[in-house]
PQR file of N, CA, C, O and H, with PARSE charges and radii, in Angstrom:
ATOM      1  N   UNK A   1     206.601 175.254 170.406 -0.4000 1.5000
ATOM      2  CA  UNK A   1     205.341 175.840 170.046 -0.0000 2.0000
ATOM      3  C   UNK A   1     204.722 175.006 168.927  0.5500 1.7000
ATOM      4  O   UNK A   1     205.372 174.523 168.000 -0.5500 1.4000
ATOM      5  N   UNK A   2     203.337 174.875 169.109 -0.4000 1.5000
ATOM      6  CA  UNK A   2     202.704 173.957 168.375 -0.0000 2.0000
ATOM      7  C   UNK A   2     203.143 174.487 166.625  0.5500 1.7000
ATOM      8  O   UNK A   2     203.820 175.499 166.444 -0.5500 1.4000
ATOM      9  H   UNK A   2     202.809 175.267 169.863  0.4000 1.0000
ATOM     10  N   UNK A   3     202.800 173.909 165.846 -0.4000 1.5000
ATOM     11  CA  UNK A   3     202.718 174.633 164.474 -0.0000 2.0000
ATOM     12  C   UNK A   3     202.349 173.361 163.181  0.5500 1.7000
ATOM     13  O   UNK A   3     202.917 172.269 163.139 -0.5500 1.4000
ATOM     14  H   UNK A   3     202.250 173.087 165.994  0.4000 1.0000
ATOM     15  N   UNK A   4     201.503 173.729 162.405 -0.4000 1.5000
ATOM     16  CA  UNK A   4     200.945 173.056 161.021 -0.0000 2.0000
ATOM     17  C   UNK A   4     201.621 173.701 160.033  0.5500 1.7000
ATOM     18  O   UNK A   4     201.669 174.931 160.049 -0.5500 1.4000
ATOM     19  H   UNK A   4     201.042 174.616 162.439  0.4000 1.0000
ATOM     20  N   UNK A   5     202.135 173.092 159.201 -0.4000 1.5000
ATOM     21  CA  UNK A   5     202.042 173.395 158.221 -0.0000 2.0000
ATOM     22  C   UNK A   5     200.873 173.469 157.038  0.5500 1.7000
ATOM     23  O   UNK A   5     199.916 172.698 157.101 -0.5500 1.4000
ATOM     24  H   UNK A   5     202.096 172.093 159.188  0.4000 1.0000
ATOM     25  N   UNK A   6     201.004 174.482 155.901 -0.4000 1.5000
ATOM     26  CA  UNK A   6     199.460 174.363 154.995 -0.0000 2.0000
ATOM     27  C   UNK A   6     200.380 174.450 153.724  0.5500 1.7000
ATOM     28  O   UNK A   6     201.118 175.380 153.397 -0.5500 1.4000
ATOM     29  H   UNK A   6     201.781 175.108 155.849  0.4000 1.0000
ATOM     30  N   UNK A   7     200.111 173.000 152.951 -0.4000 1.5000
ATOM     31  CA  UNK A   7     200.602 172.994 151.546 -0.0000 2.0000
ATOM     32  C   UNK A   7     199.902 172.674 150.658  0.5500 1.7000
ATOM     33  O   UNK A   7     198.860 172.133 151.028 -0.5500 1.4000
ATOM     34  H   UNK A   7     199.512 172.244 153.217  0.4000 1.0000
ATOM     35  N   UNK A   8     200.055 172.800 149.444 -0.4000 1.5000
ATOM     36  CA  UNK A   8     198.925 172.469 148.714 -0.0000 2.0000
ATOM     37  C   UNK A   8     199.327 170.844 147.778  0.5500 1.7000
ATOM     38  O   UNK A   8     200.407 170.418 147.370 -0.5500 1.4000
ATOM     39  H   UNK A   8     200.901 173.240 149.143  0.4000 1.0000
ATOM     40  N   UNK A   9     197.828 170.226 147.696 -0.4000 1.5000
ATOM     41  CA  UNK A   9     198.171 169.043 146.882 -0.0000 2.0000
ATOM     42  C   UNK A   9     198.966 168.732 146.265  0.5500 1.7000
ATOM     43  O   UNK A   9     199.230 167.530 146.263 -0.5500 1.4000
ATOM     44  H   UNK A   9     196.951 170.572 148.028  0.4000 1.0000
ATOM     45  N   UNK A  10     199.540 169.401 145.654 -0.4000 1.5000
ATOM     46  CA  UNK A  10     200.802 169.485 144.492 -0.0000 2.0000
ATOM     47  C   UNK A  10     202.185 168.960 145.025  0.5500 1.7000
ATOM     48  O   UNK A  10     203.097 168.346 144.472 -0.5500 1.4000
ATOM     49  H   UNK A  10     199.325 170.377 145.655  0.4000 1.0000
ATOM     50  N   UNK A  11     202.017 169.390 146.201 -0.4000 1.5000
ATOM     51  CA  UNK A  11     203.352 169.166 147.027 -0.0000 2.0000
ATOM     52  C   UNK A  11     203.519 168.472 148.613  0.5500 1.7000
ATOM     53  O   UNK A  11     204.163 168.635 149.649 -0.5500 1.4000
ATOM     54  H   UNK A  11     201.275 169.889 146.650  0.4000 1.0000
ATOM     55  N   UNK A  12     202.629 167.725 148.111 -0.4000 1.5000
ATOM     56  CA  UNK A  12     202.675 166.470 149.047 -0.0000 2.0000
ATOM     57  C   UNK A  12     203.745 165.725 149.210  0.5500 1.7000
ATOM     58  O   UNK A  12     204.154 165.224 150.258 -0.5500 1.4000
ATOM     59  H   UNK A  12     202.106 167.594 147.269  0.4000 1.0000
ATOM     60  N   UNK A  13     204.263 165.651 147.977 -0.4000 1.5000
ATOM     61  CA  UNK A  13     205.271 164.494 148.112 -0.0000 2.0000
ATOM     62  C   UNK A  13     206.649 164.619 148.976  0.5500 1.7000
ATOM     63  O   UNK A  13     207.266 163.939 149.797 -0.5500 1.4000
ATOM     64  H   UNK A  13     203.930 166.057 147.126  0.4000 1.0000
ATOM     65  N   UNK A  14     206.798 166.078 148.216 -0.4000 1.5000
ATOM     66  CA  UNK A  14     207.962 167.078 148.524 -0.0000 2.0000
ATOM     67  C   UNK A  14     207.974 167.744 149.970  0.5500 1.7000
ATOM     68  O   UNK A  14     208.989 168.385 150.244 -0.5500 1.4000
ATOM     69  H   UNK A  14     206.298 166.630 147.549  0.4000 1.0000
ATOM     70  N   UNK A  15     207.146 167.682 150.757 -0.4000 1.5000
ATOM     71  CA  UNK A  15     206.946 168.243 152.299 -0.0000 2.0000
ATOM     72  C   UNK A  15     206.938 166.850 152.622  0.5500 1.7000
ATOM     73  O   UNK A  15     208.031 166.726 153.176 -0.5500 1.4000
ATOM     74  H   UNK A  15     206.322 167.161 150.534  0.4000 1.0000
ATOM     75  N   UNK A  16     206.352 165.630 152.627 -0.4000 1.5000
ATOM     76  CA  UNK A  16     206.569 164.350 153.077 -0.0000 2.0000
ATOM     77  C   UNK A  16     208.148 163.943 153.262  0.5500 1.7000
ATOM     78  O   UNK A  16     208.600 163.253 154.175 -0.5500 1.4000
ATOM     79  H   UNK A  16     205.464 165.731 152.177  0.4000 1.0000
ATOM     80  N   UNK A  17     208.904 164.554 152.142 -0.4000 1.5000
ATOM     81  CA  UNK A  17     210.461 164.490 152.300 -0.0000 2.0000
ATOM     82  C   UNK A  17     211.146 165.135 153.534  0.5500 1.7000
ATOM     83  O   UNK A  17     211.720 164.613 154.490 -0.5500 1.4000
ATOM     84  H   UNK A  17     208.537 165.115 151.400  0.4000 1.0000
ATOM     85  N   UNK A  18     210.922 166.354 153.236 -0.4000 1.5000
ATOM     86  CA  UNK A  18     211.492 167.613 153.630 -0.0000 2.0000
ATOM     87  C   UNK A  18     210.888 167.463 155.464  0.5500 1.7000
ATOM     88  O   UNK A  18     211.356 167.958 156.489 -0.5500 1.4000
ATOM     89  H   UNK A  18     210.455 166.778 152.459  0.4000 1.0000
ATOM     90  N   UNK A  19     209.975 166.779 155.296 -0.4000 1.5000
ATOM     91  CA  UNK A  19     209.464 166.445 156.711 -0.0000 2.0000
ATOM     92  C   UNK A  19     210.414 164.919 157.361  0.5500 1.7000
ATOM     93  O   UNK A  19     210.974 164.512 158.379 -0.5500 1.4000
ATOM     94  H   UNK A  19     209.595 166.376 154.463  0.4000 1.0000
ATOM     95  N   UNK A  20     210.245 164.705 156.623 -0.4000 1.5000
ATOM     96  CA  UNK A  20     211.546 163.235 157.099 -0.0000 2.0000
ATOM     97  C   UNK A  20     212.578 163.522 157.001  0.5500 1.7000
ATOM     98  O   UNK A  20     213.152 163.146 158.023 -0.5500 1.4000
ATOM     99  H   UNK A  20     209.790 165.036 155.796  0.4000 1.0000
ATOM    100  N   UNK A  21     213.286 164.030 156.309 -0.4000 1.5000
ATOM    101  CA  UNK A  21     214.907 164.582 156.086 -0.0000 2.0000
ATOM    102  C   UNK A  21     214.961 165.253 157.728  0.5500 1.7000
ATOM    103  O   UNK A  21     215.574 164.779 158.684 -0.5500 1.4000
ATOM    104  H   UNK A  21     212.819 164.336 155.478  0.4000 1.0000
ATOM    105  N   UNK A  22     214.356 166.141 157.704 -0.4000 1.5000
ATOM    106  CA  UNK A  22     214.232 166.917 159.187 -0.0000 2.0000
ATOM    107  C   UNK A  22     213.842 166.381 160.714  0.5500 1.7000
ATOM    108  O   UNK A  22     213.748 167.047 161.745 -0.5500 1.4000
ATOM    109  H   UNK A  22     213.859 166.526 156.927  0.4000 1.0000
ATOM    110  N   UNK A  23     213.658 165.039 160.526 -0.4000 1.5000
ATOM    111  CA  UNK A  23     213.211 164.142 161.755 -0.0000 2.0000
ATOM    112  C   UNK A  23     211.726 164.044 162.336  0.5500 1.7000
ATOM    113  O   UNK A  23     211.278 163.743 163.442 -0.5500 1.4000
ATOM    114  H   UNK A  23     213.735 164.498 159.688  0.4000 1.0000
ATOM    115  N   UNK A  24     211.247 164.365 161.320 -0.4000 1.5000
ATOM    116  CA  UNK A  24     209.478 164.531 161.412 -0.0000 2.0000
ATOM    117  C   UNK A  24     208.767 163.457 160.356  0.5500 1.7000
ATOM    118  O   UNK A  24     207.997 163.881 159.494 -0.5500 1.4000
ATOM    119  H   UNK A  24     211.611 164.610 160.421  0.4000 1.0000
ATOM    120  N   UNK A  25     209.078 162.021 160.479 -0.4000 1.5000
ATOM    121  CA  UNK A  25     208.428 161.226 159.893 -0.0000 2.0000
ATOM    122  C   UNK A  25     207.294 160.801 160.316  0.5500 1.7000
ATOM    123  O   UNK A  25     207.063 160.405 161.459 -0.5500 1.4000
ATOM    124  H   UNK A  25     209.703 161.677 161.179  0.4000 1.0000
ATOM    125  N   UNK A  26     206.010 160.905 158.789 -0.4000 1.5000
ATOM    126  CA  UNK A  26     204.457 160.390 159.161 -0.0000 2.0000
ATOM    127  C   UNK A  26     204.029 162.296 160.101  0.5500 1.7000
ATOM    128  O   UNK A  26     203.232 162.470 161.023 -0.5500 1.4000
ATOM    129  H   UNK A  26     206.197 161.226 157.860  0.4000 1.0000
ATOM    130  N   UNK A  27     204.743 163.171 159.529 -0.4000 1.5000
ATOM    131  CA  UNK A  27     204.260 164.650 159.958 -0.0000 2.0000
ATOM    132  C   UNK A  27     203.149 164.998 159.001  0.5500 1.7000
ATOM    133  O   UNK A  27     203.155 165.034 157.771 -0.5500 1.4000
ATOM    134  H   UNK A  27     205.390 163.029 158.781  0.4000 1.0000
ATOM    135  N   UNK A  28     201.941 165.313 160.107 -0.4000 1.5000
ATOM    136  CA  UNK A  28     200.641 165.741 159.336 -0.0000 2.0000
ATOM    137  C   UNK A  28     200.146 167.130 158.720  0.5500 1.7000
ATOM    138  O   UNK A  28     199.581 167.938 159.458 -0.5500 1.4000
ATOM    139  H   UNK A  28     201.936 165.285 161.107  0.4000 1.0000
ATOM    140  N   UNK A  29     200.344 167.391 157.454 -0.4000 1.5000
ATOM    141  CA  UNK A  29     200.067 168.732 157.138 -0.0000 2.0000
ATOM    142  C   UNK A  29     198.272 168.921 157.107  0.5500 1.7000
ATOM    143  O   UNK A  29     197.332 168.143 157.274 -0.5500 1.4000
ATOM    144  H   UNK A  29     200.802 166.735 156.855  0.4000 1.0000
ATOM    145  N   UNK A  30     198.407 170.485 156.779 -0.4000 1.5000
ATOM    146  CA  UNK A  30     196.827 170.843 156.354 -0.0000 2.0000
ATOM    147  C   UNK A  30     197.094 170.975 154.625  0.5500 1.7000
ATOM    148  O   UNK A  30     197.921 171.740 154.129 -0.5500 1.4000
ATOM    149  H   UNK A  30     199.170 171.117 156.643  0.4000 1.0000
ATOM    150  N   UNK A  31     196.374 170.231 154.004 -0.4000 1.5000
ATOM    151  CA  UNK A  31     196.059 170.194 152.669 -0.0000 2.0000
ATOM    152  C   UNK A  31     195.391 170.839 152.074  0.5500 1.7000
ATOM    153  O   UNK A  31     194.217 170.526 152.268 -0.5500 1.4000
ATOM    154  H   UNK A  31     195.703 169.609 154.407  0.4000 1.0000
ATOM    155  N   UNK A  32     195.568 172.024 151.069 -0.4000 1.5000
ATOM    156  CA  UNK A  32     194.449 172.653 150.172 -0.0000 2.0000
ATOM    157  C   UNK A  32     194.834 172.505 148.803  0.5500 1.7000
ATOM    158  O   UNK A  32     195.962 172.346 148.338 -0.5500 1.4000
ATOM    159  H   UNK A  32     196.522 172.278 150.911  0.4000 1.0000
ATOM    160  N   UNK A  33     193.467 172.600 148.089 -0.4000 1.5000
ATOM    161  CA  UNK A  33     193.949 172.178 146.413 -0.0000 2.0000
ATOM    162  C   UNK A  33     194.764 173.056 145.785  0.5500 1.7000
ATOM    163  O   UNK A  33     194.967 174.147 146.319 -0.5500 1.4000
ATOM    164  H   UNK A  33     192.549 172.730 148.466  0.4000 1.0000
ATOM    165  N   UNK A  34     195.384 172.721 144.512 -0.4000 1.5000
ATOM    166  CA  UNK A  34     196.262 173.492 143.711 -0.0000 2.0000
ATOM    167  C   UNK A  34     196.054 173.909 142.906  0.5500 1.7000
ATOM    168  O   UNK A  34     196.113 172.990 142.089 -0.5500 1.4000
ATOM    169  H   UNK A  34     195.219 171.835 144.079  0.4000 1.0000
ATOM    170  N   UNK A  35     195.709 175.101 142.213 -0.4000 1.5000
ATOM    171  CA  UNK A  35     196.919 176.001 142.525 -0.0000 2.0000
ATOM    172  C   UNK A  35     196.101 176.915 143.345  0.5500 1.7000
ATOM    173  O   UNK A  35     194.896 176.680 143.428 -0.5500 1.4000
ATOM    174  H   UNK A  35     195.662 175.848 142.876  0.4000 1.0000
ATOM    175  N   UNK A  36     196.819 178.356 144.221 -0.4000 1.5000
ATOM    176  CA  UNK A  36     195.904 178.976 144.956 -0.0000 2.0000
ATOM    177  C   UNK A  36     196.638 180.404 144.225  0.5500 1.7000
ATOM    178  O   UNK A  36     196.385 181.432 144.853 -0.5500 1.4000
ATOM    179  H   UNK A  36     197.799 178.547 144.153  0.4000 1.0000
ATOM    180  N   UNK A  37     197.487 180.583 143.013 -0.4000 1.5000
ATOM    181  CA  UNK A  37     197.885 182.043 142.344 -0.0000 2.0000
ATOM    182  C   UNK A  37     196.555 182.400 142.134  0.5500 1.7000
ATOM    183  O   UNK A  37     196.063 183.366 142.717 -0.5500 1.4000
ATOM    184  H   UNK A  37     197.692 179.748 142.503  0.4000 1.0000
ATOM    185  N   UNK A  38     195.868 181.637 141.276 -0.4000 1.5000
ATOM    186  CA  UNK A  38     194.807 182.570 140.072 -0.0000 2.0000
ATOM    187  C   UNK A  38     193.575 182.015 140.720  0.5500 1.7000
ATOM    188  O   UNK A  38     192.565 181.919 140.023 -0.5500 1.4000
ATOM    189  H   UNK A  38     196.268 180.852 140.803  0.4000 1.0000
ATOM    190  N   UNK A  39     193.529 181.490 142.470 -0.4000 1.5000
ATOM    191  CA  UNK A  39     192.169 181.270 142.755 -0.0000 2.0000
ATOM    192  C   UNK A  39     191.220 183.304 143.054  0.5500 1.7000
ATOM    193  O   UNK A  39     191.965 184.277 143.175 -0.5500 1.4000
ATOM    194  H   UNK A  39     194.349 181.568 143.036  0.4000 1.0000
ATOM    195  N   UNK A  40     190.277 183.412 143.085 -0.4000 1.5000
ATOM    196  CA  UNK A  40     189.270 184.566 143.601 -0.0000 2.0000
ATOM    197  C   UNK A  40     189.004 184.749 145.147  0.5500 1.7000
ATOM    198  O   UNK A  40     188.999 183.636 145.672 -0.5500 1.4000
ATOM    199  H   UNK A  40     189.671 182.622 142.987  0.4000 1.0000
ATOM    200  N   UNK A  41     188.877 185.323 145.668 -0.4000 1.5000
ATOM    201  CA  UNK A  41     188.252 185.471 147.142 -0.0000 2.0000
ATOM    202  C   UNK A  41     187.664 184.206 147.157  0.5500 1.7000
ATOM    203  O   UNK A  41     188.361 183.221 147.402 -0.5500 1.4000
ATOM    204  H   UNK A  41     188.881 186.228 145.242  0.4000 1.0000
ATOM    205  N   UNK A  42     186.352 184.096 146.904 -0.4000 1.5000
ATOM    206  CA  UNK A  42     185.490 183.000 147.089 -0.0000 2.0000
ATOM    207  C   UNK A  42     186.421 181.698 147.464  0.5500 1.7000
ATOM    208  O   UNK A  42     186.630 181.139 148.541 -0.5500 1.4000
ATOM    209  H   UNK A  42     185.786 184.896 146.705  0.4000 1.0000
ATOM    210  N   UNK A  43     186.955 181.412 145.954 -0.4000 1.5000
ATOM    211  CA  UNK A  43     187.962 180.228 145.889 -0.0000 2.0000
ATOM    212  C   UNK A  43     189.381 180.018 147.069  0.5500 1.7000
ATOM    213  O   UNK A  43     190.132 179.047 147.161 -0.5500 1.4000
ATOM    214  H   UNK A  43     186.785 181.865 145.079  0.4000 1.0000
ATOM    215  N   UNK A  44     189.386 181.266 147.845 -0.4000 1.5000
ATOM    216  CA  UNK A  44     190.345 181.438 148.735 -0.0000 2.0000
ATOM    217  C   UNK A  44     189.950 181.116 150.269  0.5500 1.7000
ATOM    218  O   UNK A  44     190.358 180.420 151.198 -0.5500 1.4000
ATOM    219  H   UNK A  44     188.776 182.055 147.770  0.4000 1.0000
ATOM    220  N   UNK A  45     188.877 182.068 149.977 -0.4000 1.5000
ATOM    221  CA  UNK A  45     188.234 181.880 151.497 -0.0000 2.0000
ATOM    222  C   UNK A  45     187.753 180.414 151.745  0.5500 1.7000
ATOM    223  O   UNK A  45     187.660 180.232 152.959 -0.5500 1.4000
ATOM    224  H   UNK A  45     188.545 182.634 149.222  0.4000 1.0000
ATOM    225  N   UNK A  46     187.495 179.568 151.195 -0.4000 1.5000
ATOM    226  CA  UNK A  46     187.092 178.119 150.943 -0.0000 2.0000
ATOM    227  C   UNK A  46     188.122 177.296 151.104  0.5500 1.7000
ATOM    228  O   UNK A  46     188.031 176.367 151.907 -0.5500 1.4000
ATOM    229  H   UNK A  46     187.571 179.716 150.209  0.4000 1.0000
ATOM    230  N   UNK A  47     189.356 177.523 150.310 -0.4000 1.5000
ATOM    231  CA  UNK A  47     190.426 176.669 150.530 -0.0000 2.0000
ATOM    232  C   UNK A  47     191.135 177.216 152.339  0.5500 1.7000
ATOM    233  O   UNK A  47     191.811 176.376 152.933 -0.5500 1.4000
ATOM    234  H   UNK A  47     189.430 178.278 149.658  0.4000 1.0000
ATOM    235  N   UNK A  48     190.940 178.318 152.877 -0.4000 1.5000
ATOM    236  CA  UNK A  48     190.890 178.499 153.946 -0.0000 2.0000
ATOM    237  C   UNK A  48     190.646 177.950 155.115  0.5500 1.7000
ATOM    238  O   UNK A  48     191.381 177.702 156.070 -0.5500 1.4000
ATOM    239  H   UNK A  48     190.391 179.001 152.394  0.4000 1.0000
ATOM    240  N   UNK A  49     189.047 177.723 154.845 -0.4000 1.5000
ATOM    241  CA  UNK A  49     187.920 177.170 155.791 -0.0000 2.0000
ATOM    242  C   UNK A  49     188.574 175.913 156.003  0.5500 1.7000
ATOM    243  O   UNK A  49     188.851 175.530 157.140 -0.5500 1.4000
ATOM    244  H   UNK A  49     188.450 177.925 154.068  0.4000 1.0000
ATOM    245  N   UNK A  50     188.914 175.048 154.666 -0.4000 1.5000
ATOM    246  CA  UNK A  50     189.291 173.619 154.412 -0.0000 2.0000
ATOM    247  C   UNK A  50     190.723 173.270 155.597  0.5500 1.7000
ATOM    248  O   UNK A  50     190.778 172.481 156.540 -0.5500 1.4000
ATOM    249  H   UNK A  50     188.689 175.358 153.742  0.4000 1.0000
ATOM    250  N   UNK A  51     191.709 174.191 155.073 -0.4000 1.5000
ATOM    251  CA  UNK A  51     192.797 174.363 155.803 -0.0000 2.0000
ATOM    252  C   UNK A  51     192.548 174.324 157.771  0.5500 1.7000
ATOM    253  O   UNK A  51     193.050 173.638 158.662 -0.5500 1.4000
ATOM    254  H   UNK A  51     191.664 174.833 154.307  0.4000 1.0000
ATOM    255  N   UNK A  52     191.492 175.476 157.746 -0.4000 1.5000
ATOM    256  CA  UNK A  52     191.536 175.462 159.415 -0.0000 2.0000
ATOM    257  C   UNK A  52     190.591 174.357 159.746  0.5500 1.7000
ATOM    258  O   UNK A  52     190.553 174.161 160.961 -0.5500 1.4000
ATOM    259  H   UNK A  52     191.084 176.032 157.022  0.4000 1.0000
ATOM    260  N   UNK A  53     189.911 173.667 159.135 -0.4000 1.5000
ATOM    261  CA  UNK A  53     189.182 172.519 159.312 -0.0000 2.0000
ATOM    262  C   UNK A  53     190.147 171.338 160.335  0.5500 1.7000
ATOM    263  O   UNK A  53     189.989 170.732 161.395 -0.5500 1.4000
ATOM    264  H   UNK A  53     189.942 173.825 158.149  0.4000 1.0000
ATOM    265  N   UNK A  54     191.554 171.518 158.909 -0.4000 1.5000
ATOM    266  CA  UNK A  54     192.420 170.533 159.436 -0.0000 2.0000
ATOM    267  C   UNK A  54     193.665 170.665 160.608  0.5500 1.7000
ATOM    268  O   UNK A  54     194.361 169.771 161.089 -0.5500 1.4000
ATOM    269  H   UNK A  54     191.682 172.011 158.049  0.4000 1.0000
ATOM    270  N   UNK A  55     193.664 172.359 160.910 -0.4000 1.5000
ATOM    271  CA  UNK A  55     194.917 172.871 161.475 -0.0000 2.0000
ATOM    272  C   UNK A  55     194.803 172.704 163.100  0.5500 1.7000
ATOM    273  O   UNK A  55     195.700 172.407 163.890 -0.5500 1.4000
ATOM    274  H   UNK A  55     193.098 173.085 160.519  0.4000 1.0000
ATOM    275  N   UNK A  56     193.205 173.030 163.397 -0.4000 1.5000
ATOM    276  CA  UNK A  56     192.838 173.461 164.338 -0.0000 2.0000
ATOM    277  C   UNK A  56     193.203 171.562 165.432  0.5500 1.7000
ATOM    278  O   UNK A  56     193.922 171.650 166.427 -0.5500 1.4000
ATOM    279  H   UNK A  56     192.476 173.271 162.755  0.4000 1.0000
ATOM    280  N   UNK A  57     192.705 170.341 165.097 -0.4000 1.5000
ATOM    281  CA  UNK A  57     192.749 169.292 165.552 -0.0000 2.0000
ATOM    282  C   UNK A  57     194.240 168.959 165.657  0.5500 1.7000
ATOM    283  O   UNK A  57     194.767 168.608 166.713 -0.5500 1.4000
ATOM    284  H   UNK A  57     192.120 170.270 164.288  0.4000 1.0000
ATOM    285  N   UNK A  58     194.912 169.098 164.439 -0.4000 1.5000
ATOM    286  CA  UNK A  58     196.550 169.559 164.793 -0.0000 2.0000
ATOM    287  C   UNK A  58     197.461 170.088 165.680  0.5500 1.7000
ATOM    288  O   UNK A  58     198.582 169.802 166.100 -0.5500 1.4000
ATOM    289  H   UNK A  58     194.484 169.383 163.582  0.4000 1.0000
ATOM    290  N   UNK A  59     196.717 170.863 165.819 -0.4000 1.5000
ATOM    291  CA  UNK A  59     197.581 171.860 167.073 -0.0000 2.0000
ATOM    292  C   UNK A  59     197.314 170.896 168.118  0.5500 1.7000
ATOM    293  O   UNK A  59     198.176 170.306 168.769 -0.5500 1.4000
ATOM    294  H   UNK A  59     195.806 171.095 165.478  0.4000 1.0000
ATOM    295  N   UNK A  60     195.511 170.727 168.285 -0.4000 1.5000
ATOM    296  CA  UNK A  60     195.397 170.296 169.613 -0.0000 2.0000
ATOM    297  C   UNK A  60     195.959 169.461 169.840  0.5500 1.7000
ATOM    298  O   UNK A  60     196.502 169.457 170.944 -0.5500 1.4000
ATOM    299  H   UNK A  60     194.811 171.207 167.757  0.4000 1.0000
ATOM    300  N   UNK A  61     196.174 168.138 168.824 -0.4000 1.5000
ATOM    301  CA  UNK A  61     196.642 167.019 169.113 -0.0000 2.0000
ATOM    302  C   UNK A  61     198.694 167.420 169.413  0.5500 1.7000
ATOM    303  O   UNK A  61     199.363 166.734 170.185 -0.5500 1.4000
ATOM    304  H   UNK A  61     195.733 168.141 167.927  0.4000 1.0000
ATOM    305  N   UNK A  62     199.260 168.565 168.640 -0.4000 1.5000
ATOM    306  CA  UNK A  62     200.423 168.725 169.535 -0.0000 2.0000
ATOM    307  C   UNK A  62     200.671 169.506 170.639  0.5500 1.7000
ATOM    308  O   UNK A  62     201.795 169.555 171.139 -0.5500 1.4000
ATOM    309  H   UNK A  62     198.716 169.122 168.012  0.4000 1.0000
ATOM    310  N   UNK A  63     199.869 170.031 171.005 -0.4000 1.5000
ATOM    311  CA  UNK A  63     199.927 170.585 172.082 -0.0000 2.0000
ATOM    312  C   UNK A  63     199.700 169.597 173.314  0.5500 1.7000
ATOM    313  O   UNK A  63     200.425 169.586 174.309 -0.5500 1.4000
ATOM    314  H   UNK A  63     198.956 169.990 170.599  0.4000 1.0000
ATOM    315  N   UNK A  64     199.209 169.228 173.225 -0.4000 1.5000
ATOM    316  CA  UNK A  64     198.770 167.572 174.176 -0.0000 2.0000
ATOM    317  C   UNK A  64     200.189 166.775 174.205  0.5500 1.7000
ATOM    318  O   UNK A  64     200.581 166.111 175.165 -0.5500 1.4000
ATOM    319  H   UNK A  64     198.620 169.237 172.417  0.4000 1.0000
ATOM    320  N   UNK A  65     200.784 166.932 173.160 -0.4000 1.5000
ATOM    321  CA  UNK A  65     202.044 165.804 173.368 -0.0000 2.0000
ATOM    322  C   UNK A  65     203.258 166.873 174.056  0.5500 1.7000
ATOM    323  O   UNK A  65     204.366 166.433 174.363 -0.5500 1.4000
ATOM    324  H   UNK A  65     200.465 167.471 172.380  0.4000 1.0000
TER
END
């Protein structure tokens, strides 16, 4: 089953690992900024939008493979 992950900037580095350790090297996440504790609705629903911006071409492109 297809699936994205959504992490935030902060932890790029650390899912880039955790994605290679696991046999998923050059694995494409959806990126939203950091931090998302003390963001507001507004600030949520936005980092959202951003997220499915990137999730949605993701899938398609694994679902295709």
């Amino acid at each position: 089953m297809p699936a994205v992950a959504v992490i935030t900037d902060r932890f790029i580095k650390s899912a880039e690992l955790v994605a290679q350790i696991n046999g998923l090297p050059g694995y494409k996440f959806s990126v939203i900024g950091h931090p998302i504790a003390s963001d507001d609705d507004d600030a949520l629903r936005l980092k959202a939008e951003i997220a499915v911006k990137a999730i949605v071409p993701l899938l398609m492109e694994r679902a295709e493979s």
